[in-house]
N, C-alpha and C positions, 0 to 999 in steps of 0.2 A: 966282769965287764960284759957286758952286751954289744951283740955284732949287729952292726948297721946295714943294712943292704941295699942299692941303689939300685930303681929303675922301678916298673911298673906291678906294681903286688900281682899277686897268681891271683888267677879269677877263681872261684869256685868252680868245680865238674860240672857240664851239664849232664845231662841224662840226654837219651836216645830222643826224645819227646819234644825236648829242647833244641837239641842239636836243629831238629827241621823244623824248628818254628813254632811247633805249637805253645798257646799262653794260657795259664792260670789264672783264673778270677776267682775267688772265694765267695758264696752268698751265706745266707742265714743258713740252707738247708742242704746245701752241697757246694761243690767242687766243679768249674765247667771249665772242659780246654776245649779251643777253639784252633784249628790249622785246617792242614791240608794232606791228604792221604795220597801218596803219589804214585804214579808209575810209569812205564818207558814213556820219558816227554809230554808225559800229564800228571793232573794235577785235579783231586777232586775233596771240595769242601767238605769240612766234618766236624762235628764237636762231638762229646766225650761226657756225658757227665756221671761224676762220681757220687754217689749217695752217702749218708752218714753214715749207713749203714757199711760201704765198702765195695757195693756193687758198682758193676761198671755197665754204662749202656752205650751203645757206640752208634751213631750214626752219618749216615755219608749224602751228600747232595747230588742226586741224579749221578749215580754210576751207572756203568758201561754194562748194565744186566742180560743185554741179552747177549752178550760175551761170557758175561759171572754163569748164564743159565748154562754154558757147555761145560763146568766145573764139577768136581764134587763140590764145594761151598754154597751153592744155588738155593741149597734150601735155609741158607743160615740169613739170606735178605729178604726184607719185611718190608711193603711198602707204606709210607707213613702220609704226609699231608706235602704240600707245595713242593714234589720234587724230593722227598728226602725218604730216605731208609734208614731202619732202625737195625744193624747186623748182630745178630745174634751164635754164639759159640755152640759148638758139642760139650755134652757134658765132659768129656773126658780132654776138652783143652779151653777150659774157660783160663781167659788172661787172667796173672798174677797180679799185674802192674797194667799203666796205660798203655809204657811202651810197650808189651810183647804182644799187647792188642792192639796198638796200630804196627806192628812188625806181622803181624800176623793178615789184617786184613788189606797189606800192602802185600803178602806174597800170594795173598789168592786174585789180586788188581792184575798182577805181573804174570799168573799163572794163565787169567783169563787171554790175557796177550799172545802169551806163548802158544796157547791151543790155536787160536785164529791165525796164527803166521801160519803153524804147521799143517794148515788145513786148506792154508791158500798156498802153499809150497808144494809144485808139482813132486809126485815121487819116482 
C-alpha cells in the first residue's frame, strides 16, 4: 500500500549560490550567473561565467578597490570596461564550484571592510 502525504512537497536544496540569489542562464557556449556579491550592508553586481570547458571567470561591478588595494587579494582585481572587474584566484585556491568563488570573493569584500574600520578605530 502506498502512503499519502498531505501538504506541500519538499522543494529541492538550494546551493549556497541560490540561497543569495544568484540565477542560471544556459547559452550555446557556456553557463552565466548573474547576482550580487555582498557585504556588511552592501551589495555589488557580478556575473559568473562558466565555460564549457569548466573554468570559471568571476566578475564584479565597480567594487570598493581602493578598500580591496589595503588587502592581500589586491592583485587578484583586473580592471575591465564600463565599471567592471574581472577577479582573478591564486593558483593554490582557484574555486571548485561557483559558490566557494563567490564565498570566497565575499570574504575579501568583508575583509576589505574590516581593515578600514580598524584603521579608523583609534587605538
Amino acid at each position: 500500500m502506498t502512503e499519502v502525504r498531505k501538504g506541500q512537497p519538499l522543494a529541492a536544496p538550494k546551493d549556497y549560490a541560490e540561497e543569495l540569489g544568484w540565477v542560471r542562464q544556459r547559452t550555446a557556449e557556456s553557463i552565466v550567473f548573474t547576482g550580487y556579491f555582498r557585504a556588511p550592508a552592501l551589495r555589488y553586481r557580478g556575473w559568473i561565467l562558466q565555460e564549457q570547458s569548466g573554468k570559471f571567470n568571476f566578475f564584479i561591478h565597480r567594487p570598493p578597490i581602493e578598500l580591496i588595494r589595503d588587502t592581500d587579494s589586491a592583485g587578484c582585481f583586473h580592471p575591465k570596461n564600463d565599471g567592471w572587474w574581472l577577479i582573478t584566484f591564486k593558483p593554490d585556491a582557484q574555486p571548485a564550484d561557483i559558490a566557494s568563488g563567490i564565498a570566497a570573493i565575499q570574504k575579501v569584500l568583508r575583509k576589505a571592510f574590516e581593515v578600514r574600520l580598524a584603521r579608523r578605530t583609534p587605538q
